[in-house]
N, C-alpha and C positions, 0 to 999 in steps of 0.2 A: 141795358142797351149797349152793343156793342158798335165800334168802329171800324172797320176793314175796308184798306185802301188796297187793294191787289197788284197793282202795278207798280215800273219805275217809277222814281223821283220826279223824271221829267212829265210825265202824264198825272200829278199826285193830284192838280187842279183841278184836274176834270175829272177823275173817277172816284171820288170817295163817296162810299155807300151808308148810310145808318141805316144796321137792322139788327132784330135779334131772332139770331138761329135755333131752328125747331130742336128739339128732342128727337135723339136719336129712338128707332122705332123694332126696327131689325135687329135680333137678339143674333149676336155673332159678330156684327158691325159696329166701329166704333160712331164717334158721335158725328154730323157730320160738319164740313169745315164752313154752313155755310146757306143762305136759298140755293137751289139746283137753277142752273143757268133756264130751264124753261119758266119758270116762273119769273125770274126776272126780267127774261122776253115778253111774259103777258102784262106786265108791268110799264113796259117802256113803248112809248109814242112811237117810236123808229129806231131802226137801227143800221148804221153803217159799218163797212169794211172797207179798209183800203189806205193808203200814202198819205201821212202828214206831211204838209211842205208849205212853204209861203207865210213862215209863223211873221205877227207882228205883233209889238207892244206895246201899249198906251203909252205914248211920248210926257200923258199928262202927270203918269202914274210908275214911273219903272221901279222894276223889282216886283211887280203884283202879279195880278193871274187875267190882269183885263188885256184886251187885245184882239186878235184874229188868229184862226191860223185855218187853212184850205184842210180839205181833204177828199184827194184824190177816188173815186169812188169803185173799186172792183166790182163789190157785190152791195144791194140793198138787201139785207137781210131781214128786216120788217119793215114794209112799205109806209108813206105818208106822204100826201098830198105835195108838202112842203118840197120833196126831194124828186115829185115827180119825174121823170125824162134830164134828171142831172147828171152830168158828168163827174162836177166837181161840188161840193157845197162847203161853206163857211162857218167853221165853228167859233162862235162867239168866244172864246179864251183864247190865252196865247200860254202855246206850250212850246218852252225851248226846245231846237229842233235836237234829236239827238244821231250822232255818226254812225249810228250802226245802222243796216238796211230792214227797219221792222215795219209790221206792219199793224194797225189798231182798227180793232173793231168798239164802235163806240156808241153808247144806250141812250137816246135822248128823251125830254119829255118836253112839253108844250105846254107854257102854265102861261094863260094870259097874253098869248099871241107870242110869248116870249120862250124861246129854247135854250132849254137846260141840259149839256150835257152832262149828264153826273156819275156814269161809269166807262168806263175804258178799257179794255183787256190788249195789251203788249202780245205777239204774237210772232215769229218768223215768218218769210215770204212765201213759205212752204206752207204756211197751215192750212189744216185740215178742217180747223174753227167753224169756219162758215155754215162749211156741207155739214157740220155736226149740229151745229144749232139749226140748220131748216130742217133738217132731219129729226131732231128730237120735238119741231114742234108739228112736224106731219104724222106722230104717232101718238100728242100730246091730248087727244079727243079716243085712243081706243082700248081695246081694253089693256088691263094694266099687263097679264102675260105678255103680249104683241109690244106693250113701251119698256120694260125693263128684260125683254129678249132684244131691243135695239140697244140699249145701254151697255149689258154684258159686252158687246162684242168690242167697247171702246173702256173696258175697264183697262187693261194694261197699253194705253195709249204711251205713244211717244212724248204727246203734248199732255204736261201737267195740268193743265186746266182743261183739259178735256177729256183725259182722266179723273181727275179730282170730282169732276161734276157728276160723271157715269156712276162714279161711288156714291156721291151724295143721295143720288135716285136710289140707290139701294138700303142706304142708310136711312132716308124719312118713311122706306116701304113696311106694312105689317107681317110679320112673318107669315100670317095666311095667303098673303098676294107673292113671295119669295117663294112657297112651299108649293103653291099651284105653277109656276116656273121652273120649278129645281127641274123635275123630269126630262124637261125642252130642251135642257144644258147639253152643251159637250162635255163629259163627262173628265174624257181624255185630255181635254184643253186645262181644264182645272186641277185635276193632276199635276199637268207639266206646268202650271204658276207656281202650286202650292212647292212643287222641288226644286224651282228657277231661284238660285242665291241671290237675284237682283228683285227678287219680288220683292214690296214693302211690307214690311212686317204688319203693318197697320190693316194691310188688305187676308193676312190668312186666317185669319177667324171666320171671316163671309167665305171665304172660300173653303175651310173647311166645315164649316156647317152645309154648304151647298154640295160637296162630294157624300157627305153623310144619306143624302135624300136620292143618288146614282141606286140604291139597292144591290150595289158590288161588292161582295163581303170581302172581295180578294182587294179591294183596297184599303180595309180597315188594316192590316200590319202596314202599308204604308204611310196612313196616316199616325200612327202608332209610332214606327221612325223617326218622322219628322218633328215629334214633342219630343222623343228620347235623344234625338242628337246632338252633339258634346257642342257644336256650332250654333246648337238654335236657335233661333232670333222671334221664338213664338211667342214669350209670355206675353206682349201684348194681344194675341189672337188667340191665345191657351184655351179662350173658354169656347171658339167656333170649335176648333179641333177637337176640343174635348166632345162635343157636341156630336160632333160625325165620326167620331172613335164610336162611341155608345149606341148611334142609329146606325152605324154596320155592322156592331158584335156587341151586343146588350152585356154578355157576361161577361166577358174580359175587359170591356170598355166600363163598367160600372166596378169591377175590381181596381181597375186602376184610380178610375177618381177616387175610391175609399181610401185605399193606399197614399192618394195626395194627400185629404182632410183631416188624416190621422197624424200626417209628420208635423209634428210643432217647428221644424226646422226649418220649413218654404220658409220665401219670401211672402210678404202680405200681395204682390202681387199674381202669387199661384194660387195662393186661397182665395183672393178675391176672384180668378176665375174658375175654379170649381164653387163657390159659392153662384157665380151667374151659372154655369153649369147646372146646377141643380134647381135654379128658379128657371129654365127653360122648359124642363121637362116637367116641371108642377103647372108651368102655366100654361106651356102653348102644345106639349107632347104627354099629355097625361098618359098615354094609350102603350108608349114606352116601360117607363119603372113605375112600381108600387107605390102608394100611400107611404109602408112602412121603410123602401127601399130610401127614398126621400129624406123620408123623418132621419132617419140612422145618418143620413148624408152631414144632416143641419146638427144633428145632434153633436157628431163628431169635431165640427166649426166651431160649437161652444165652447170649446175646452181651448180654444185660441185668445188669449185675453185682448189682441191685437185689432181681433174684426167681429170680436161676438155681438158687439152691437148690432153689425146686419142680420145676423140668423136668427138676433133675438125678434126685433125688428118684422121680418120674414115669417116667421111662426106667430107672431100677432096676428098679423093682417089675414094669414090662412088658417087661425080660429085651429090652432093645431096647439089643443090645453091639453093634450097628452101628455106633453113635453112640458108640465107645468111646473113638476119637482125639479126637471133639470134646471129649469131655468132660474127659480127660484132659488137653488144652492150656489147659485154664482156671487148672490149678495153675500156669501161669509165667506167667499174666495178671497183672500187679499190680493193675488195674482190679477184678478178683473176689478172690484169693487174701487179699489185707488183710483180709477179710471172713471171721470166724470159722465163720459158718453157712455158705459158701458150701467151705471147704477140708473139714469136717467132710462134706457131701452129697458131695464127691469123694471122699474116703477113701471111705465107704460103699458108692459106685459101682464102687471099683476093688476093693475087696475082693469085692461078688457077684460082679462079672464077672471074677475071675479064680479063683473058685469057681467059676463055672459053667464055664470054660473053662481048662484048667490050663498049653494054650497060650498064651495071652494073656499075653504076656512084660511088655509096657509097663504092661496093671494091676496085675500082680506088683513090679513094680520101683517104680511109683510108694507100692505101701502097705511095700514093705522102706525107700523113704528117708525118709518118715515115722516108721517105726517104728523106725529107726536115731536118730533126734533124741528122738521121743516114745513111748518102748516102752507106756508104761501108757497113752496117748490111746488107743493103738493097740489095743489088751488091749480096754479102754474100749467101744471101737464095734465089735471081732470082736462080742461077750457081748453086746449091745446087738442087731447084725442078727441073730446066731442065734434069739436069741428072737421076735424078727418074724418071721422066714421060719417058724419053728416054727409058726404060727396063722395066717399070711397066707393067703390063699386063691388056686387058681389065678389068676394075672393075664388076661385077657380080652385078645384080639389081629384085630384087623383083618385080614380078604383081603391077600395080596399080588398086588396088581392094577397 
């Protein structure tokens, strides 16, 4: 459970939230920072906008959070009884008043006759906040194209938090409900983010996975550029791009990620995104690259003593025992084997695949000499994968073409 108070100091009394943030869902996107402001609208009894002023504080108690303080009312942003035909209404806390001219939009709930305000969002006098939040909950009932075609267009917002949140919509979304959108997009607009030096790095992965879905082959060297230049600030987003390098030119865009998974030289953060790279296209774009195209991909990942734990990991779970010699020769690599996490993903490996297959003499033999030095690791990780494969879900599998 995490804590996240979003505002100033001055507001900290009133708006701090306990929650824990979903799984990110949209492969391209990173995680997101957060609930997406609609849900935590359906969440809250009311909602206000507008002027803090008239703060007071408990003469009984100073220095606390108990007290008054007004607040002037622009907009009711989700209605309540309470606030009916108000001008102004009275927040039970006192928040020092602060010099600068902002304005707070502010979450309440109603527990027991008693109101709770318990988030806050700091805003200029200018913002857009409002019309963004009634806005996102008048498209919050329709279909998902129609709600994250309103989000797109406030992803490079002025306002971080109304930004931040547009992403987040995209971040908790399934790449099925992304993919049935892409088409809808400005193609050109996503473009001109993906080349804009102020874009945040965090945002070019979604957005080049979303150019990839344009069907523009003449932007595939574009996106192409943008990973090769000497300035780039992609490797966080490395693996969207990579993603819509490959969905606008299959063979030069699959040449190049082999060209990354071969260099023992990247960073663990290039490989770790041609690694998500290549679990996109096994899971959600099968119709893309080969069975074998794939396998060569993961194959190549193992020889990284650095991250072979996930490929090894990866080829479990998609029941891909082809790969069962590679994997297995990594135990007498000293290069991997010194590596705790990386012996631990081979046991694991050798034990499903010699469960799924009771021929499979060399997975069998590698988890009995194990288990002859460390009986209880061994016990350990049987109890450990029974339980996964118990709630795993079918694994998803690529044409063999």
């Amino acid at each position: 459970m995490l804590l996240r108070c979003l505002v100033p100091t001055a507001l900290a009394a009133v708006v701090c939230l306990s929650f824990t943030p979903p799984a990110a869902a949209c492969p391209g996107c990173g995680p997101p920072s957060g609930q997406t402001l609609t849900n935590e609208v359906a969440q809250a009894d009311f909602i206000l906008y507008g002027t803090l002023s008239n703060a007071k504080p408990d003469p009984k108690d100073p220095g606390s959070t108990k007290g008054t303080t007004d607040i002037t009312i622009d907009s009711v942003v989700k209605e309540h009884a309470l606030v009916k035909d108000k001008k102004v209404f009275t927040i039970p806390r006192f928040v020092p008043p602060d010099p600068k001219p902002f304005k707070y939009m502010v979450f309440f709930n109603v527990v027991n006759g008693d109101v709770d305000p318990y988030r806050g969002v700091v805003v200029g006098t200018d913002s857009k906040l409002p019309e963004y939040v009634k806005g996102a909950l008048a498209v919050k009932q329709k279909d998902v194209t129609t709600r994250l075609r309103y989000f797109f267009d406030y992803l490079e917002s002025n306002e971080i938090e109304i930004s931040g949140d547009a992403y987040n919509e995209f971040a908790v979304a399934t790449y099925q409900e992304v993919k049935e959108l892409a088409p809808k997009l400005p193609f050109e607009t996503l473009m001109k983010w993906l080349k804009d030096p102020n874009t945040r790095s965090s945002r070019l992965g979604l957005y080049g996975m979303l150019v990839g879905h344009s069907g523009k082959a003449e932007y595939a060297k574009e996106v192409r550029a943008l990973i090769d230049a000497p300035e780039s600030k992609s490797s966080s987003g490395l693996d969207g791009l990579l993603m819509g390098y490959i969905l606008l030119d299959k063979k030069n865009g699959y040449d190049y990620l082999m060209k990354l998974v071969a260099d023992k030289d990247k960073e663990f953060l290039i490989k770790h995104s041609a690694l998500k790279t290549l679990r996109f296209f096994w899971e959600y774009r099968p119709d893309v690259l080969t069975r074998k195209q794939l396998l060569d991909g993961m194959s190549a990942l193992l020889d990284h003593p650095d991250i072979a734990d996930m490929p090894i990991d990866d080829l479990r779970k998609w029941k891909a025992w082809e790969l069962n010699d590679a994997v297995l020769k990594l135990a007498d690599k000293e290069s991997h084997n010194t590596l705790p996490i990386n012996r631990r993903a081979i046991l694991k490996f050798a034990l499903a695949a010699s469960w799924a297959d009771p021929k499979n003499t060399a997975a069998a033999a590698h988890v009995e000499k194990v288990r002859k030095d460390q009986p209880d690791r061994v016990q350990q990780v049987e109890d450990l994968l029974k339980d996964e494969m118990k709630v795993a879900p079918k694994p998803p599998e690529p044409p063999k073409k």
